[in-house]
SETOR-764718 format. One line per field, with one value per atom (N, C-alpha, C): atom name; x, y, z. Coordinates in steps of 0.1 Angstrom, whole numbers, plus 5000, padded with zeros to 4 digits. Layout:
BEGIN
atom <- c(CA,...)
u <- c(X,...)
v <- c(Y,...)
w <- c(Z,...)
# end
This chain:
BEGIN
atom <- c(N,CA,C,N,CA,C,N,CA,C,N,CA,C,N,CA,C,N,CA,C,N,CA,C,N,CA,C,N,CA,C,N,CA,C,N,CA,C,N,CA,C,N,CA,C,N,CA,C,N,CA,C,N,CA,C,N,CA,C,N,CA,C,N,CA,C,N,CA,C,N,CA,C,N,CA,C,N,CA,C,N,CA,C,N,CA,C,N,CA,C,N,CA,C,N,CA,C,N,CA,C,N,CA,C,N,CA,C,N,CA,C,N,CA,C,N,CA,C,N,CA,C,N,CA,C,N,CA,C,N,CA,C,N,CA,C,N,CA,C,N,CA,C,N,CA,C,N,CA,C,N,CA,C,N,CA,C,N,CA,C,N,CA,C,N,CA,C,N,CA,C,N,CA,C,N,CA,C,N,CA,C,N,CA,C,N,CA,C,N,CA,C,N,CA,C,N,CA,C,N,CA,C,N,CA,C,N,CA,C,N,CA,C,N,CA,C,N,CA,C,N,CA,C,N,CA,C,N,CA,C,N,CA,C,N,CA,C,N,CA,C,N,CA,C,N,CA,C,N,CA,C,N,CA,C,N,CA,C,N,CA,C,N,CA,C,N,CA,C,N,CA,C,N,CA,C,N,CA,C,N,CA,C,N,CA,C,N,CA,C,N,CA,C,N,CA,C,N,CA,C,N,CA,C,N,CA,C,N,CA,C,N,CA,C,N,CA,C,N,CA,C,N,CA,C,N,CA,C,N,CA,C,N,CA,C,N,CA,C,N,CA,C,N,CA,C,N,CA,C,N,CA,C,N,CA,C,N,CA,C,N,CA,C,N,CA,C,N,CA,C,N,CA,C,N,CA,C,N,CA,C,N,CA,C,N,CA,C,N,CA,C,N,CA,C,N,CA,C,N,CA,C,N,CA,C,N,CA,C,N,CA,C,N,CA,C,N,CA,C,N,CA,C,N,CA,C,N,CA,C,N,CA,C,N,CA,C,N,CA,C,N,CA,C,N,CA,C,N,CA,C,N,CA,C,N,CA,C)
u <- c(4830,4837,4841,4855,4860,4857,4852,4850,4863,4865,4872,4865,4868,4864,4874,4871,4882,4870,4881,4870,4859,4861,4855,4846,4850,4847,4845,4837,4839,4840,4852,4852,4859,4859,4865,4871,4879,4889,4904,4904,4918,4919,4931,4938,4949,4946,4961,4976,4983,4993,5005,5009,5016,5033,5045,5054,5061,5069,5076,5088,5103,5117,5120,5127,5131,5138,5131,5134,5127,5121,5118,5128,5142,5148,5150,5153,5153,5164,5161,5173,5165,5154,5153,5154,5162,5165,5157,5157,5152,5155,5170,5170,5164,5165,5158,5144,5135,5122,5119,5123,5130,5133,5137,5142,5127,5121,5112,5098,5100,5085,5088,5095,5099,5100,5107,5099,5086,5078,5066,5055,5061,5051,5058,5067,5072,5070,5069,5057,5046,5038,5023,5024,5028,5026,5026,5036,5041,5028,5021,5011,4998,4994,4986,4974,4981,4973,4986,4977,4979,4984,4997,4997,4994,4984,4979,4981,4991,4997,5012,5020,5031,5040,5046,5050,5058,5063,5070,5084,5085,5096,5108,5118,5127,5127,5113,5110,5101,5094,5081,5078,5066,5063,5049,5039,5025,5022,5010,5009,4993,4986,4969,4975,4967,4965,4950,4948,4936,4943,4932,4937,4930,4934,4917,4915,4908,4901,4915,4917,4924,4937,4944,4953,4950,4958,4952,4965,4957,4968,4981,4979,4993,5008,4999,5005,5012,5005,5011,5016,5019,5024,5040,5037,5048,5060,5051,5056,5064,5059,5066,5074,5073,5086,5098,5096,5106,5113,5111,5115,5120,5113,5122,5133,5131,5144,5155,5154,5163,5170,5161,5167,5172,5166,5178,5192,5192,5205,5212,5205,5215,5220,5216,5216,5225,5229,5240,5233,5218,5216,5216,5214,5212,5200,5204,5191,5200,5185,5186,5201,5209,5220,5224,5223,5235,5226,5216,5209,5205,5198,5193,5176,5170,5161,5156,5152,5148,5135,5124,5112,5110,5102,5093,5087,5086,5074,5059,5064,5044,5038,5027,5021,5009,5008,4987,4983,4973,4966,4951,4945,4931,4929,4911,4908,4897,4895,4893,4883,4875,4867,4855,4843,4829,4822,4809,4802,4804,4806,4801,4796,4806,4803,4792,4786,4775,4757,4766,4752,4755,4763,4765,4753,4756,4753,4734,4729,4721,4712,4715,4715,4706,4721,4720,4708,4706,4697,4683,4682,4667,4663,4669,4667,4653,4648,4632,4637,4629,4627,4618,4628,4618,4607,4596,4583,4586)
v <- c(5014,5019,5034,5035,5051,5056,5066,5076,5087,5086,5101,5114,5124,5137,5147,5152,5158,5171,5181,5194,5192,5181,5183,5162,5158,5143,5137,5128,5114,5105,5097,5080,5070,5060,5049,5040,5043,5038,5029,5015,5004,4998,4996,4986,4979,4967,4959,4955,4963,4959,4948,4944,4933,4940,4941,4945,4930,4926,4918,4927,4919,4919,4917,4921,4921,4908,4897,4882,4878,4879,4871,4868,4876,4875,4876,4864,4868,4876,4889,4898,4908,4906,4912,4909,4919,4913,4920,4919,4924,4937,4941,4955,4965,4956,4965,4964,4953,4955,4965,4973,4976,4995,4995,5010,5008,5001,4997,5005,4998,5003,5018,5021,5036,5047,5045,5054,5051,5036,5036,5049,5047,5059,5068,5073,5086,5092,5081,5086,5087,5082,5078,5097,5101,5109,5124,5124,5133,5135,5123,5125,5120,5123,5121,5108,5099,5083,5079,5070,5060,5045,5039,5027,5022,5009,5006,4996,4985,4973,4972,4963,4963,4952,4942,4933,4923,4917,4912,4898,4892,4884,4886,4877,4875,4887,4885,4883,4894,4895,4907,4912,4926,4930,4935,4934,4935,4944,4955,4965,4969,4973,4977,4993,5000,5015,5019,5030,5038,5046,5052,5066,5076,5087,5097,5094,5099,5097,5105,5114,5119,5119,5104,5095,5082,5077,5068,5060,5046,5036,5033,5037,5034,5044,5058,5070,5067,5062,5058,5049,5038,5025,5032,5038,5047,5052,5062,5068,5059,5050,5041,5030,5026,5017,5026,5035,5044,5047,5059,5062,5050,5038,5027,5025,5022,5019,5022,5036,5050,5047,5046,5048,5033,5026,5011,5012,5021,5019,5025,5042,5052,5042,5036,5028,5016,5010,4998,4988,4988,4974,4968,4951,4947,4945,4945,4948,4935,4938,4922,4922,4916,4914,4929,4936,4949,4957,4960,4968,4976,4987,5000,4993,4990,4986,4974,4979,4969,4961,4962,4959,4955,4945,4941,4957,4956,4965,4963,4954,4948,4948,4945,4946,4942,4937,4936,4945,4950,4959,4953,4950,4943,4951,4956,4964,4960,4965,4957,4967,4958,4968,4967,4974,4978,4962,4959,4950,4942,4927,4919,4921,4918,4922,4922,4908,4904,4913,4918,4926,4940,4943,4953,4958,4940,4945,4936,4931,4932,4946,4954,4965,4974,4975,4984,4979,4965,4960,4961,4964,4964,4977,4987,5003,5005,5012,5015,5021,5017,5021,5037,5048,5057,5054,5063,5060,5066)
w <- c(5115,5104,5106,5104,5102,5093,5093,5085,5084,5072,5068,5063,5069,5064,5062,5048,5042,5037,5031,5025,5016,5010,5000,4997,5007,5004,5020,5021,5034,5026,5035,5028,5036,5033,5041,5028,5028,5017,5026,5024,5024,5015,5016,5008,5014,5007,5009,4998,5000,4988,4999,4983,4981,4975,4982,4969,4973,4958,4961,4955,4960,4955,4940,4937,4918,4924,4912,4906,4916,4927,4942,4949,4948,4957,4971,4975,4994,5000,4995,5000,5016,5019,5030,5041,5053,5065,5076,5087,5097,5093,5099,5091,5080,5072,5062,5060,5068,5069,5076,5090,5096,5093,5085,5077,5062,5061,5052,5059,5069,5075,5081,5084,5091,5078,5063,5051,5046,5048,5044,5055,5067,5077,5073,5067,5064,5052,5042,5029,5032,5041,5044,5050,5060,5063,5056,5046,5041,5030,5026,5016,5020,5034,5040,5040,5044,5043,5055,5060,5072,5069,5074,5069,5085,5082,5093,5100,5093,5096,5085,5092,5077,5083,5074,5079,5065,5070,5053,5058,5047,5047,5041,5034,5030,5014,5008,4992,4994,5000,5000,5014,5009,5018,5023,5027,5028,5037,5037,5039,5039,5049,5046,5048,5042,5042,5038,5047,5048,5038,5032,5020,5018,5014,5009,4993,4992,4974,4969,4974,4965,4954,4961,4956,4951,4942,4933,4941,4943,4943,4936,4925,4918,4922,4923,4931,4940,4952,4964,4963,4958,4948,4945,4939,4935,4943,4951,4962,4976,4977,4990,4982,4968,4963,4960,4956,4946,4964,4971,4979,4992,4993,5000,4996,4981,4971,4972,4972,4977,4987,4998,5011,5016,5010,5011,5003,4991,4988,4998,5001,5010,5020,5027,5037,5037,5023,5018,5018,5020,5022,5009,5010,4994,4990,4972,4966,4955,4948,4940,4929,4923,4913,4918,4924,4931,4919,4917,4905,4912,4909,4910,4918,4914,4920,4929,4940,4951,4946,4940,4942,4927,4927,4908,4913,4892,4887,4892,4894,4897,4910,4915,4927,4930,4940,4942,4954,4948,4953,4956,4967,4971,4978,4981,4991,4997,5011,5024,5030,5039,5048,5038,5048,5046,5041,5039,5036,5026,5025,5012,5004,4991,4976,4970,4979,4973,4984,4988,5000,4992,4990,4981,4968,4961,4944,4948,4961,4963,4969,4977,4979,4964,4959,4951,4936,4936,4928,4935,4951,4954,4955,4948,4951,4945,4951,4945,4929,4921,4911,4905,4900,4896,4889,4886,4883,4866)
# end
């Protein structure tokens, strides 16, 4: 396991998000997976988190990222739809009914790495008990 160390925290923080296309439309091409993944490392970097895999079809796009505590998923959530969006329009590609937005509002967010849930809440239930 990686460890992050920052000023003030260590952590090993992933996640996996999910974006799909406004209506589920199959408007993505090579291309713009393409120019997708090149501003996803360009927001990742700019706000310091790592995207560590990225890959997608027609309709969506999937993505694990390492992160520091110090951003909240929705943040970054934020940050890589809004700003893809952008740079697909700059760029002419298409987006769903020719609207302003490339991406649903919505998303899944799952996170990955470190030990079984259940070795976890075992763990933490065999802790010695204060006196």
């Amino acid at each position: 396991m990686k460890l992050r160390r920052d000023r003030n925290s260590v952590s090993s923080l992933q996640a996996q998000l999910v974006f799909v296309t406004k209506s589920r439309r199959k408007i993505l091409t090579q291309e713009s997976l393409n120019l997708i993944a090149k501003v996803f490392k360009s927001v990742a970097r700019k706000m310091d988190f790592e995207v560590l895999e990225f890959n997608g079809e027609a309709d969506y796009v999937r993505l694990l990222i390492a992160y520091p505590p110090k951003w909240s998923i929705s943040q970054m959530v934020n940050a890589l739809k809004g700003v893809s969006s952008r740079k697909c329009g700059q760029a002419k590609l298409p987006k769903p009914y020719g609207k302003n937005a490339l991406w649903s509002p919505s998303y899944l967010a799952s996170s990955v790495g470190g030990a079984p849930l259940h070795l976890l809440v075992a763990y933490i239930q065999n802790q010695e008990k204060l006196p």
